[in-house]
C-alpha positions in Angstrom: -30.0 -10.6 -24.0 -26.9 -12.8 -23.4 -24.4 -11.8 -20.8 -21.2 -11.4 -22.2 -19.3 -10.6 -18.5 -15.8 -9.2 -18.5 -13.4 -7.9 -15.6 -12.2 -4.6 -15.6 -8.9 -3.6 -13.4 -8.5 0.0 -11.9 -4.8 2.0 -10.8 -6.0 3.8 -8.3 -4.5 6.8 -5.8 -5.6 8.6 -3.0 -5.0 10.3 0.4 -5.5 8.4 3.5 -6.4 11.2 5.2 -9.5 11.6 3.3 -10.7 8.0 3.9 -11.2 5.3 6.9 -9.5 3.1 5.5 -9.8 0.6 2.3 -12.6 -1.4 3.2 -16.5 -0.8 3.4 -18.0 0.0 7.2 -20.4 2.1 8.4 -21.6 5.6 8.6 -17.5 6.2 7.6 -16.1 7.1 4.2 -13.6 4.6 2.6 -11.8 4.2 -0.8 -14.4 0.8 -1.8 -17.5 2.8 -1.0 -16.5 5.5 -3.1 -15.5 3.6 -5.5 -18.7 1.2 -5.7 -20.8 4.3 -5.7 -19.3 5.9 -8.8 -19.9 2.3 -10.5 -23.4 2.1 -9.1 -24.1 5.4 -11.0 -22.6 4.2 -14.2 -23.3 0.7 -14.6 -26.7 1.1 -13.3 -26.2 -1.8 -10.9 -24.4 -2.3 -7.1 -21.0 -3.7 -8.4 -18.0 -5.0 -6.1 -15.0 -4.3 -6.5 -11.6 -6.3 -5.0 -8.7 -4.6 -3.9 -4.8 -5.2 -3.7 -4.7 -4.4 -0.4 -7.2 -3.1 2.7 -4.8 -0.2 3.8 -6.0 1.1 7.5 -7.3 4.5 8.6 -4.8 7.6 7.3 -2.5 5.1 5.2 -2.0 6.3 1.3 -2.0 4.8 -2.1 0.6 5.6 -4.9 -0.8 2.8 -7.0 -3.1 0.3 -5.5 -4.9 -1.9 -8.5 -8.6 -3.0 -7.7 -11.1 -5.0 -10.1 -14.6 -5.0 -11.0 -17.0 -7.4 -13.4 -19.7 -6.2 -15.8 -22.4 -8.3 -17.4 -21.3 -6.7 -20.9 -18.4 -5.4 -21.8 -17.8 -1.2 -21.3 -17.5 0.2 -25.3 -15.4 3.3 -24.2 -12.8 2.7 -21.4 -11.3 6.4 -21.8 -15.2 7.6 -21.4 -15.8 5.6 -18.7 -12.4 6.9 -16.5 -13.3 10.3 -17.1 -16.6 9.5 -14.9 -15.4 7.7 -12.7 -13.2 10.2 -11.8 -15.9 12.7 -12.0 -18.3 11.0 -9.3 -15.1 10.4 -7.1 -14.1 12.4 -4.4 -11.1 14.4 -4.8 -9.0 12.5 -2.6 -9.0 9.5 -4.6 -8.0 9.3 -8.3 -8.1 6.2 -11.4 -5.9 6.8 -13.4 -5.9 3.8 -15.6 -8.4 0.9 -16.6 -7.7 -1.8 -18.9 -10.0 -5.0 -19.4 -8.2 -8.2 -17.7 -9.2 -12.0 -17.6 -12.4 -13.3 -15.8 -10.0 -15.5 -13.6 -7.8 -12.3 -12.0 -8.4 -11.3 -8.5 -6.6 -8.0 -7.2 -6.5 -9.8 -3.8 -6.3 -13.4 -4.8 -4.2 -13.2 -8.0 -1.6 -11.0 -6.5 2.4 -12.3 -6.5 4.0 -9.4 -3.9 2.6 -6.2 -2.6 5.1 -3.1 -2.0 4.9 -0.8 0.3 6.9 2.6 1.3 6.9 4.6 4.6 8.4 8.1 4.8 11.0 9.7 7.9 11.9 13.3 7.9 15.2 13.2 9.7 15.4 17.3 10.4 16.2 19.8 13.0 12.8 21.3 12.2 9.6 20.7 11.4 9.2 20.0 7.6 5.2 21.7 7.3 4.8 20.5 3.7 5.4 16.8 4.9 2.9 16.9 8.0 0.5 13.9 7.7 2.7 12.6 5.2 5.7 11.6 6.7 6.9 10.8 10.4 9.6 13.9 11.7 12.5 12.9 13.5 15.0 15.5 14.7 17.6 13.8 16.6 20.4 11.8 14.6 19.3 8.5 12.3 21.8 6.3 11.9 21.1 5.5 8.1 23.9 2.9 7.7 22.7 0.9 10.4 19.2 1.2 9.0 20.7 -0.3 5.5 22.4 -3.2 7.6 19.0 -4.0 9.2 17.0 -4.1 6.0 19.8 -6.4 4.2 19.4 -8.9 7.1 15.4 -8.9 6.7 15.2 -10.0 2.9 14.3 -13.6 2.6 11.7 -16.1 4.7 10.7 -15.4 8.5 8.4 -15.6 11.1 6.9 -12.3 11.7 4.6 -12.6 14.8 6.5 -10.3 16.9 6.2 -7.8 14.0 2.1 -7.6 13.8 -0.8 -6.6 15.6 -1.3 -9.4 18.5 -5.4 -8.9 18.2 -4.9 -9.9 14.0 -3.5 -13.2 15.0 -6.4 -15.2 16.3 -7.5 -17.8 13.5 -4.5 -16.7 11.5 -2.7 -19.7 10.0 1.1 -18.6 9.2 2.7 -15.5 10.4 5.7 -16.2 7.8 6.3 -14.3 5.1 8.7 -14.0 2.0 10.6 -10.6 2.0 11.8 -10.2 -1.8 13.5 -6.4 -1.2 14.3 -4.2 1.4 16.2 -0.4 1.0 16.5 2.8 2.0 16.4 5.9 -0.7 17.5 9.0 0.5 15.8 12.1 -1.5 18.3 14.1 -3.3 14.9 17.0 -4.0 14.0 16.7 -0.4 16.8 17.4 2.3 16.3 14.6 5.2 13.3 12.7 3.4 14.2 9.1 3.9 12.3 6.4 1.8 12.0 3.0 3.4 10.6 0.4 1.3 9.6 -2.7 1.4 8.5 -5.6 -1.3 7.4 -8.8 0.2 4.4 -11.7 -0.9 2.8 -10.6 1.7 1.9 -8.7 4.7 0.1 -8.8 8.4 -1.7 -6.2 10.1 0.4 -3.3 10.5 3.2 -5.3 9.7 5.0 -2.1 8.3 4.3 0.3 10.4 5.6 -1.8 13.8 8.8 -3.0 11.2 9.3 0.1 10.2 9.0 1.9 14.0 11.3 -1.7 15.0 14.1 -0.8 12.6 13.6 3.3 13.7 14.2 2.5 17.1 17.7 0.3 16.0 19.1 3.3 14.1 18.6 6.2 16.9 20.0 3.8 19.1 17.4 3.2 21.4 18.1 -0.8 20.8 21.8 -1.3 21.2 21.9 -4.4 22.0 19.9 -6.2 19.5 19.0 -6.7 15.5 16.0 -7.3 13.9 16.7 -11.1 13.6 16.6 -11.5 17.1 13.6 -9.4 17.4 12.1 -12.0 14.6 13.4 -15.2 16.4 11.3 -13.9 19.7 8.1 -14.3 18.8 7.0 -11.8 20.7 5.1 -8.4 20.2 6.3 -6.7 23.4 10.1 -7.4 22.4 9.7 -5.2 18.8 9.2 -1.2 18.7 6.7 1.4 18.5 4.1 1.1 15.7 4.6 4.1 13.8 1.6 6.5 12.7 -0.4 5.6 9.2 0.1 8.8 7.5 3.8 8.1 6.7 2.5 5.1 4.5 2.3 4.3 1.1 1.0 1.2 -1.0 3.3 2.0 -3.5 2.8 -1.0 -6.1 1.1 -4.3 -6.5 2.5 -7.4 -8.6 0.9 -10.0 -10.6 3.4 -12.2 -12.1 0.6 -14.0 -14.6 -1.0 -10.7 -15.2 1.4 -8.2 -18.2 -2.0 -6.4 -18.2 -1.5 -4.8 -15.1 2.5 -3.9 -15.3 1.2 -1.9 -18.8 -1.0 0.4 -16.6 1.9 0.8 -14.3 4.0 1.7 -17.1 1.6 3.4 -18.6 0.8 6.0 -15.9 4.9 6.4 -15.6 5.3 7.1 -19.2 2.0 9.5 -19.6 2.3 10.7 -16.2 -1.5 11.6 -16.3 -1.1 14.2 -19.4 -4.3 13.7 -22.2 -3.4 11.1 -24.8 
C-alpha cells in the first residue's frame, strides 16, 4: 500500500496540576504521554507528537497547539476528536484538529508564543482561585506595574530574567517582546491578568519576570526598573520566581500557518458547543 503521510495539528487545554509537566519522563504523568497514548490506541502505531511549548510542573494551557503525522490520511476528523478525548484524562482536553502541511512544526514553525500569569490582589483568600492564581493581600501598585510592562516591549537581553542552570550551552539569551499589559477583571474583584507575547521564551522566564515586576509594584524595589534589572545580567539582582500554578500558555502564533488561527477562532466562535 502507498503511504500517503499527512500532519495533523491539535488545540489542546489542560490543568497543570494534573500533569508534570509537558514533556515525556519517567514513572510521571505529562500532557505528551497522554497524548501519545490516546494516538497509540487509535492509529495502531507509537506516534510523536510536537508541542508549542514544554510548560513545567503545575503550569496550565488555555490553548497550546501540538502536531502529529500519519502514514494515511484520518477519513473522519470530528470521529477521531471525540476519541481522543475519550482515552484522555480529564485534565486535559482537544478541542480542535485540522489537517496542516507536512513542513509545520508546533515548536519549529512557531512566530510568538503568549503567555498569561494570574495575581489576586485581596484582603482575603480567594478559595476558588487557589492553585490557579498567586494571592496578594497588601497594596499593588497597578500603575506602576503598566509603566514597567510599557518599558519591556521591544529587544533585550534576558539572562538576569531565567533560570541560571538553563543557560549552559544556550546560545542567546535575547529575546523580542511584541506586547506586554495588564487586564484587570471586571467579573473577578482583584484578579489581575498579566500577559505577555514575545518570539520567544527561557526557562521560567515568566514566572521570575513576572515575580521581578511584582516586587516593583508592592514596592519592595524602589530604587530600580526592570531595564536596569535587564542591563545587569544578573539572576541574583531580579525577584522571586513566582509559583507555576498562576500560569497560563494562553496562545501560540504561526504567521505562515491561517490553519491554526481558524482553530483558534474556531474554538472562540463555537465555544466547545456540538456543531
Amino acid at each position: 500500500m502507498t503511504e500517503d503521510p499527512r500532519n495533523y495539528a491539535l488545540l489542546i487545554e489542560f490543568d497543570g496540576g494534573c500533569f508534570f509537566g509537558y514533556q515525556s519522563q519517567k514513572q510521571s504523568p505529562t500532557v505528551q504521554e497522554e497524548i501519545e497514548k490516546a494516538l497509540e490506541i487509535l492509529l495502531k502505531k507509537q506516534t510523536r507528537i510536537w508541542g508549542a511549548g514544554r510548560t513545567d510542573t503545575g503550569v496550565h494551557a488555555r490553548g497550546m497547539i501540538v502536531n502529529f503525522k500519519t502514514d494515511s490520511p484520518i477519513p473522519n476528523l470530528s470521529k477521531f476528536l471525540l476519541g481522543m478525548n475519550a482515552l484522555t484524562d480529564r485534565g486535559l482536553a482537544i478541542h480542535e484538529m485540522t489537517e496542516v502541511p507536512l513542513n509545520f512544526n508546533s515548536q519549529f514553525s512557531c512566530s510568538a508564543r503568549e503567555y498569561e500569569y494570574l495575581l489576586v490582589n485581596a484582603r482575603f483568600p480567594r478559595p476558588v482561585w487557589k492553585n490557579r492564581a498567586f494571592w496578594y493581600q497588601h497594596r499593588i501598585d497597578v500603575s506602576r506595574l503598566r509603566e514597567e510592562l510599557e518599558l519591556l516591549k521591544g529587544e533585550h537581553d534576558f539572562r538576569s530574567l531565567a533560570k541560571a542552570t538553563s543557560m549552559r550551552n544556550r546560545r542567546t539569551t535575547t529575546r523580542v517582546i511584541y506586547d506586554a499589559s495588564l487586564l484587570e477583571s471586571e467579573e473577578e474583584p482583584g484578579l489581575l491578568r498579566l500577559r505577555i507575547k514575545a518570539n520567544g521564551f527561557l526557562h521560567n522566564m515568566v514566572r521570575i519576570l513576572t515575580g521581578t515586576l511584582f516586587e516593583i509594584a508592592i514596592e519592595k524595589r524602589k530604587e530600580t526598573n526592570i531595564l536596569k534589572i535587564l542591563s545587569s545580567k544578573d539572576r541574583t539582582i531580579a525577584g522571586i520566581t513566582l509559583p507555576p500554578y498562576g500560569l497560563y500558555f494562553l496562545k501560540a502564533y504561526y504567521d505562515s500557518f491561517p490553519e491554526i488561527d481558524r482553530m483558534y477562532q474556531d474554538r472562540k466562535e463555537f465555544g466547545g458547543v456540538p456543531r
